[in-house]
N, C-alpha and C positions, 0 to 999 in steps of 0.2 A: 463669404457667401458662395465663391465659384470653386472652393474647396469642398464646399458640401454634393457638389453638382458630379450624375453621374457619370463614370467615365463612358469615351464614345463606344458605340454597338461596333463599330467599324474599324478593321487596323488604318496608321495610317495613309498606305499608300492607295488604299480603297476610297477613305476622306479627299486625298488631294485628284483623283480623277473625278467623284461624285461633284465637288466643290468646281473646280475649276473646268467641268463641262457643262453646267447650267450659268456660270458666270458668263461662258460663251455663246450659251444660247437664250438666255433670257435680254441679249443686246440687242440693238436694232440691226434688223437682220442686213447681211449682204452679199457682195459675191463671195469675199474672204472666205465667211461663215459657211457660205453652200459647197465652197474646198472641201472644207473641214470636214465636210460629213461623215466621210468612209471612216477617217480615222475616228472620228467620237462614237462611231456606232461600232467601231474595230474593240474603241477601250470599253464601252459599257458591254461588253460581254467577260469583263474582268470582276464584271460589280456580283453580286446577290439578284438573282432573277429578279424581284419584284421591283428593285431602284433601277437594273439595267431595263427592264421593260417602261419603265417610267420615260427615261429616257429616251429610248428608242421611238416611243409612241410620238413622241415631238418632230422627234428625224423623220420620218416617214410624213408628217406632216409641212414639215421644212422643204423635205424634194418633193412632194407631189405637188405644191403649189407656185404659180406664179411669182416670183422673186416684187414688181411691182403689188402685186392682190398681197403679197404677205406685208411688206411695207408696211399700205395701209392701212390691214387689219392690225398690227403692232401699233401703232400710229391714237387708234379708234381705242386700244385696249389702255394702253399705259398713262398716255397723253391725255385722257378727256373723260378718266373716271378718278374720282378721291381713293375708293377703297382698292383699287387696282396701280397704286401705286409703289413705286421700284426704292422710295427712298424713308428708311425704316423710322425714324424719328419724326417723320409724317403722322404717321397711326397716332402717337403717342401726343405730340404737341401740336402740330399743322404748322401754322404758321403765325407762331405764338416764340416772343420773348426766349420765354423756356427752350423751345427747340436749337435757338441758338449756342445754348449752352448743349445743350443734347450733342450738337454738331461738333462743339469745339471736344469733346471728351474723346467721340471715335480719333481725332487729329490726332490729340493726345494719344491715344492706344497707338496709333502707327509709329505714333514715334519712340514708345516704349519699343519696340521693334526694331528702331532703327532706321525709320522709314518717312521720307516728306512727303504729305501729297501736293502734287502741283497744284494750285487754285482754281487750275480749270475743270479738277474735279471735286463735286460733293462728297464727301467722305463716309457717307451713309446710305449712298445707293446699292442696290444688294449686290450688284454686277462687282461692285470695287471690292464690300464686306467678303463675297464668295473668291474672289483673285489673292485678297490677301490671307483669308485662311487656308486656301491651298497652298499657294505661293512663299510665306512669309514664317507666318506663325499660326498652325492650325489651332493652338488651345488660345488665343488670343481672339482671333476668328471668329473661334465658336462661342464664347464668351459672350462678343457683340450680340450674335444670333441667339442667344438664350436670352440677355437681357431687353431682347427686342421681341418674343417668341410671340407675344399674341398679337401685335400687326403683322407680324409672318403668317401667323394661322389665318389672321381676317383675310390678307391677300390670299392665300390658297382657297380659302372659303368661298371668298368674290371671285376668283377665277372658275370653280368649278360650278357655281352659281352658272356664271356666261358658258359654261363648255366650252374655254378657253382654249388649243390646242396648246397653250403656257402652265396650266394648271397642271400636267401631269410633271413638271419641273419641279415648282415646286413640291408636289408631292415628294420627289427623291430629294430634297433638300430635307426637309422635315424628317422622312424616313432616317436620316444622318443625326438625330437630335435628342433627347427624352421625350417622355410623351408628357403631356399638358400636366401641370401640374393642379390642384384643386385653385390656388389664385389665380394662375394662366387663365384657366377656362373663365372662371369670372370674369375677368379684365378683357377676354374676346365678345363674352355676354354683352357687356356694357359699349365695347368697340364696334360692334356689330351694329347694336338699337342707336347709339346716338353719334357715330363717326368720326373722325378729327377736328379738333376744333380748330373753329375758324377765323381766331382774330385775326386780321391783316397787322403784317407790322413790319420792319425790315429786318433782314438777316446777316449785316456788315459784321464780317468780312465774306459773309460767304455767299453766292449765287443767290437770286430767288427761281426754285425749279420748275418752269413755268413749262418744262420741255425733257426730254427724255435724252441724257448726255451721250446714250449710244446714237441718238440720230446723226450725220456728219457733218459738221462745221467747218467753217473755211480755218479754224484753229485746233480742231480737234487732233491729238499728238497719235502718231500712229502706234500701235503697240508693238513690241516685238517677239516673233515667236522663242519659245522656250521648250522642255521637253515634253512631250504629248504631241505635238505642240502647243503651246496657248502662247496667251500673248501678257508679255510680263505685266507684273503687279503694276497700273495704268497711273503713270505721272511718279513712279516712286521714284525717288535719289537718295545716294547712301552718301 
């Protein structure tokens, strides 16, 4: 199937700055992240006007606002709506049996890689999916992101529903992508009208994501900068 899929619009080293500057700012923001700016607004003028403006439109939205007021609003946005949510096999399953096995397959792909994730992270939050297609293995990567493309489209949808200051993110993630294919768009139709489904049930071995793993935890592992800088593929070991 990922044979047939076409190749990306973008060379690679365009993919790994588009990829691994919204992995950095689609996290829960902080000071680290307010560092960052000059250089991720330095590299999106490396991109295609309309993904570096994409991007940009967030930076400008990152430093014009209060470091606490964005918190929050990050907090309001990710944390406490279904269709605004960061972790891809959500859309698809919620939190259903099913999604479990959803979960254990991304695991599987990192490790086709070469790659373990620590436990202390979900392995289908986009923030990890976008670190390790830049980072790792971009056609692996993209892969997840195609096979996840219409809870990708719903979350861009629902973000630019709320006038997100998140929403123009994803737009340059998508913009990196194919466009909808005739099932996609169906499979967003039906995503859209009746949302993730709901059974309750556990997710052993993996978290249940009640919270947003960029917020900071008294465990949460610090990452380490890499070239760009970003901060390496988050819990990997070779």
């Amino acid at each position: 199937m990922t044979a047939r899929r076409p190749r990306p619009a973008l060379p690679p080293d365009q993919l790994t700055i588009v990829w691994q500057s919204v992995s950095l700012l689609l996290d829960y923001p902080d000071q680290d992240l307010l560092r960052r700016a000059d250089l991720l607004r330095s590299a999106s003028h490396r991109l295609p006007l309309a993904i570096g403006d994409s991007i940009r439109a967030h930076l400008d939205h990152l430093e014009g606002t209060p470091l606490p007021e964005l918190q929050a609003e990050y907090v309001e946005t990710f944390d406490t709506r279904r269709r605004c949510n960061l972790f891809l096999t959500y859309f698809a399953h919620g939190d259903t049996r099913k999604r479990g096995m959803a979960l254990l397959r991304f695991k599987q792909t990192y490790l086709r890689a070469g790659f373990e994730l620590d436990d202390a992270e979900l392995p289908d939050h986009l923030c990890v999916v976008l670190e390790f297609a830049a980072t790792v293995d971009q056609g692996l990567g993209r892969d997840l992101m195609l096979d996840h493309r219409a809870g990708l489209e719903l979350l861009r949808i629902s973000l630019r529903d709320l006038a997100s200051p998140w929403a123009s993110l994803i737009d340059a993630v998508t913009a990196t992508l194919p466009p909808l294919r005739g099932e996609e768009r169906d499979a967003v139709r039906r995503l859209a009208a009746e949302g993730p489904p709901e059974e309750e049930v556990g997710l052993a071995p993996f978290a249940n994501p009640q919270f947003s793993p960029g917020a900071p935890t008294a465990t949460s592992a610090v990452p380490e900068p890499i070239s760009l800088p970003m901060p390496s593929f988050p819990g990997a070991r070779t």
